[in-house]
N, C-alpha and C positions, 0 to 999 in steps of 0.2 A: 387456460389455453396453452400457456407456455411450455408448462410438464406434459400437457394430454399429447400435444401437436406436434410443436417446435421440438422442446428435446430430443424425444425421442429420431427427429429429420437430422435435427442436426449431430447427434453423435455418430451418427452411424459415415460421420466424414471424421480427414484427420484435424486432431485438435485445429493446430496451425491456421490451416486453410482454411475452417468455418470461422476461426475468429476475425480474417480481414474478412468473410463475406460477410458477417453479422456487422459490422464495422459501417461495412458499403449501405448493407441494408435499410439498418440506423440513419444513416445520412441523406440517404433517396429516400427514405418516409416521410424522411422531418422536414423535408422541401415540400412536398407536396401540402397545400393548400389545406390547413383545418386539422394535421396530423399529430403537431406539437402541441395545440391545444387539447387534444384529445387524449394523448399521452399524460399532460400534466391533469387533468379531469382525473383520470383513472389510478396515476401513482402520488401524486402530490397530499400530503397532507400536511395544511398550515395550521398552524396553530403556537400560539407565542408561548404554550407551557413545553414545549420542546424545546428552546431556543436556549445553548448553554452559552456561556459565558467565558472565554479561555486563550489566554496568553494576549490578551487585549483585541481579541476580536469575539464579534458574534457569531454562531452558528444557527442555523433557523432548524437545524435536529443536528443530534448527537453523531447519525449515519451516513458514514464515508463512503469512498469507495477508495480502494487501496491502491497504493502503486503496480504499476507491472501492466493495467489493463490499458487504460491508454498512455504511452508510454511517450508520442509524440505530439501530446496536446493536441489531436485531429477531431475530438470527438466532445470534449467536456460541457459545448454549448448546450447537444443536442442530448448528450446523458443527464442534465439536471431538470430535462424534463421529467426524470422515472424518480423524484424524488430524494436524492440524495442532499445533505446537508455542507456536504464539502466532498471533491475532490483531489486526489491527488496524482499528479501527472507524474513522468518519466518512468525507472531510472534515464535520467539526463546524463551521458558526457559529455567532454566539449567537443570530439571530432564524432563524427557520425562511424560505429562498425556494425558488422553483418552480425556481430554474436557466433555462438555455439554451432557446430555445423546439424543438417534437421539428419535423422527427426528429433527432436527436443522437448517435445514438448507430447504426455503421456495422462493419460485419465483411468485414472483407479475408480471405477463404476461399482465395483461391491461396496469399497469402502465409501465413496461420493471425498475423492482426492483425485491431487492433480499430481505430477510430478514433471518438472521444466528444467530445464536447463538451459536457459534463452544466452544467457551470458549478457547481460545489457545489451542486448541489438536495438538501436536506436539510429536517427536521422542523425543524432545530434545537436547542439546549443542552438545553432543559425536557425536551422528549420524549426525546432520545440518556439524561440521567439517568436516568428513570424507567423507559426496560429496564437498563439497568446497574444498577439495585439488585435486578434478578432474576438478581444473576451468581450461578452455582455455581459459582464458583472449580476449572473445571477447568483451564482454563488461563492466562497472562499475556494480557492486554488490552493495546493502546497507543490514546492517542488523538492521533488526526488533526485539528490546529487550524487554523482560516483566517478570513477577513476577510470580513464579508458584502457582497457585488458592490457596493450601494448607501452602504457604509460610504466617506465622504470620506478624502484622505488621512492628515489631519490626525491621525484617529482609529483610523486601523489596529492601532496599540499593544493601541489600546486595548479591541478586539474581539480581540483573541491573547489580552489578558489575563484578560479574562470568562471566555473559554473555557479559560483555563489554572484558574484558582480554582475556577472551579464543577467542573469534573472531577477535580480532584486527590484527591478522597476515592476515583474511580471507575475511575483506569486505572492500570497500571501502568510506562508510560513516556509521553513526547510526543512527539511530531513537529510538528516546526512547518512548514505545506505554503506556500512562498513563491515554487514554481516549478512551478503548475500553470497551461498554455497556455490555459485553458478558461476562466478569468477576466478582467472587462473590468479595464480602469486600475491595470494590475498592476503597472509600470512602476518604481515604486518601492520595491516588493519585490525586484527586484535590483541595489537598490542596497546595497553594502558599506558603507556609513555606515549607511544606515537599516537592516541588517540588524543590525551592530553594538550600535546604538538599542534593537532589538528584541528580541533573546539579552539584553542588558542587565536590559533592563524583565523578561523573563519570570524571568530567572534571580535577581534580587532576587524579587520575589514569591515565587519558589521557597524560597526562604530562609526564609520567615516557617512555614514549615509544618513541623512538628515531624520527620517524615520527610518528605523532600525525593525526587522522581520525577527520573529521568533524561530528557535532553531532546536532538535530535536535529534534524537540519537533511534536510530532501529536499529534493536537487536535480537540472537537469532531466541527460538526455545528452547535449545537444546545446553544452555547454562546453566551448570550448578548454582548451588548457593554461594561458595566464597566467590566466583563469578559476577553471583545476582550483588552481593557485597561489594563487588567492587565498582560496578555501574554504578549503586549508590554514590558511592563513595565518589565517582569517577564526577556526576550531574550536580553534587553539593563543592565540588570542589571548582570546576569549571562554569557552574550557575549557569547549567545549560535549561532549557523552556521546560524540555518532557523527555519524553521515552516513547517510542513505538515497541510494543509488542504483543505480535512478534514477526518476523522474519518465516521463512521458509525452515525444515529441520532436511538434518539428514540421517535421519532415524529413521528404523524402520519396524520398528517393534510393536507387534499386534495388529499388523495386516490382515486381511482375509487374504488378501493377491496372494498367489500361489509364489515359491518359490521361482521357480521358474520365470513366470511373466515377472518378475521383480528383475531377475538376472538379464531379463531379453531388455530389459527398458534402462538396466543403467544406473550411472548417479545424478543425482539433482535434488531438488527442494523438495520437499513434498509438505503439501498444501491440502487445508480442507476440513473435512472430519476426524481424521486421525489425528490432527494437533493440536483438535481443542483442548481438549485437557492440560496438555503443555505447557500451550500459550496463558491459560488462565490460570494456573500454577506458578507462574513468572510473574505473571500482576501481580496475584496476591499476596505475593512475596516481598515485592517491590513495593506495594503497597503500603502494608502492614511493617516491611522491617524500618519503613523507612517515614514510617508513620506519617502518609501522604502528604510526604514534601514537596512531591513536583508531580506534574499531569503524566498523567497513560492514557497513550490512543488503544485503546485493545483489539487485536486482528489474530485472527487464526481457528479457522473453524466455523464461522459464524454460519448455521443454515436453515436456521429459526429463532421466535420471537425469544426462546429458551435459552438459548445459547448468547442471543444477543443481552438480556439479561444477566447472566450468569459472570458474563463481563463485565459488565457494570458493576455489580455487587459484589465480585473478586478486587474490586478501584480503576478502575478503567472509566474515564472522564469521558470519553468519546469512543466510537468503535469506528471497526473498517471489514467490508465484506468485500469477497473477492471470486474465489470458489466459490460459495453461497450463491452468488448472484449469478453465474454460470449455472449451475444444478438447478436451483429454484429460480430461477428468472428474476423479471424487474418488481413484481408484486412481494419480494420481502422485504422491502425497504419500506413500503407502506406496512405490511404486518408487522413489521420490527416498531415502528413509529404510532402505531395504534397502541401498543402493548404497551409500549411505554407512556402515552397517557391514561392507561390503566393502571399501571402501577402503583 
């Protein structure tokens, strides 16, 4: 219903806009009387041979959903009804900004890609809190931490760390977001000293806390090998949890989109189908050089059981869809989840 129906109603608005009305949507079904059960009927699939085992917690499936979708914890109760095994909320800073000015946010339909520019537009820490203490603990939470665009560099530390403290009561792992294309004077966030610096800084703080949250690095796809070497190099050195990847790219190589509509839309991330390959080239890189030393969440492209798969077997511990779940709707989190008790 969702491809026959839905899609095609809702493309035909701009991104942006249909994503709070689908938001609203979601939220006034799940109210109504008999709808969350009916939902979890339809996308739920239990079964304890899904259930992996990672960084000291369970996951009841493998299948996430990524950052970037709900970005202010508004919505997490009512999305674990479509099956998801964990999400993950923000990007979180700690003061609330508007992001990137619109339009921002562009959908590559030949290719089935997104391409955003959101710039972490978020409420901010106060508000992302204040729905997470309405969790019902159906599922694991991660949270998504980052630097507020306006924040000097001097100070970056020290916006990860706000946001690492004040959430620790609130999620169940971190990500630390230091390779997202969409932020200005980032520049410094790839660096391997100041990242170093920064796993540092957070991973003391982490210490002081009676039980201590696993903490993970996203990075983009678009790294080389001595790059992918140095992430190694960077996660055995600082005994960081894992790895997400991937991030957004900003590559644009081997589009259908015309020149043209490329140039009319800009720069930003581009997400989806075009990066599967990418993203699953970093795994198994990561994987294999590093002769699975540490977990990978794999994200990037995911918009079948195939692809969800192909993650997996590139070493990818866990996945995350995102695009995917926009194109194909809520029913491939259940396909993804079948296939893998086929496996």
């Amino acid at each position: 219903m969702y491809k026959l129906l839905l899609r095609p109603l809702f493309f035909l608005f701009d991104p942006e806009k249909i994503h709070h009305f689908t938001f609203s949507l979601i939220k006034i079904t799940s109210k109504i009387p008999g709808f969350s059960a009916l939902f979890r009927s339809l996308y739920l699939v239990n079964d304890k041979k899904l259930e992996r085992q990672l960084f000291g917690l369970t996951f009841k499936n493998p299948v996430g959903l990524a950052a970037g979708f709900d970005k202010n914890a508004v919505l997490y109760n009512e999305l674990a009804n479509f099956g998801f095994g964990f999400i993950e909320i923000g990007t979180v800073t700690p003061k609330g900004q508007a992001g990137n000015p619109k339009k921002r946010l562009f959908r590559l339909k030949e290719d089935q890609g997104i391409i955003n520019r959101m710039g972490f537009n978020n409420e901010g820490l106060e508000a992302a809190i204040e729905q997470l203490k309405k969790n019902k603990g159906k599922l694991i939470i991660g949270g998504n931490i980052g630097k507020n665009t306006a924040t000097k560099p001097e100070e970056y530390t020290k916006d990860y760390l706000e946001c690492f403290n004040a959430l620790h009561s609130y999620v169940d792992y971190f990500v630390l977001n230091v390779s997202c294309p969409n932020v200005g004077s980032h520049a410094k966030l790839n660096d391997k000293y100041y990242l170093e610096e920064l796993i540092g800084a957070v991973q003391k703080a982490n210490s002081t806390f009676k039980k201590q949250k696993p903490i993970l690095l996203k990075i983009a796809p678009d790294l080389n090998n001595g790059q992918l070497d140095e992430i190694i190099d960077l996660v055995k050195e600082t005994k960081l949890d894992g790895v997400i990847a991937s991030n957004t790219s900003t590559d644009r190589t081997g589009l259908k989109a015309s020149n043209e509509l490329l140039e009319s839309i800009g720069n930003g991330g581009l997400s989806g189908q075009p990066i599967k390959d990418r993203s699953t080239r970093v795994i198994k890189y990561l994987s294999d050089k590093s002769k699975k030393a540490f977990p990978i969440i794999g994200v990037g492209g995911i918009h079948s059981e195939k692809d969800a798969i192909e993650k997996i077997a590139a070493g990818a511990d866990l996945i995350q869809i995102y695009t995917g779940f926009i194109y194909e709707g809520p029913s491939l989190i259940k396909r993804i989840n079948k296939a893998l008790l086929k496996a």
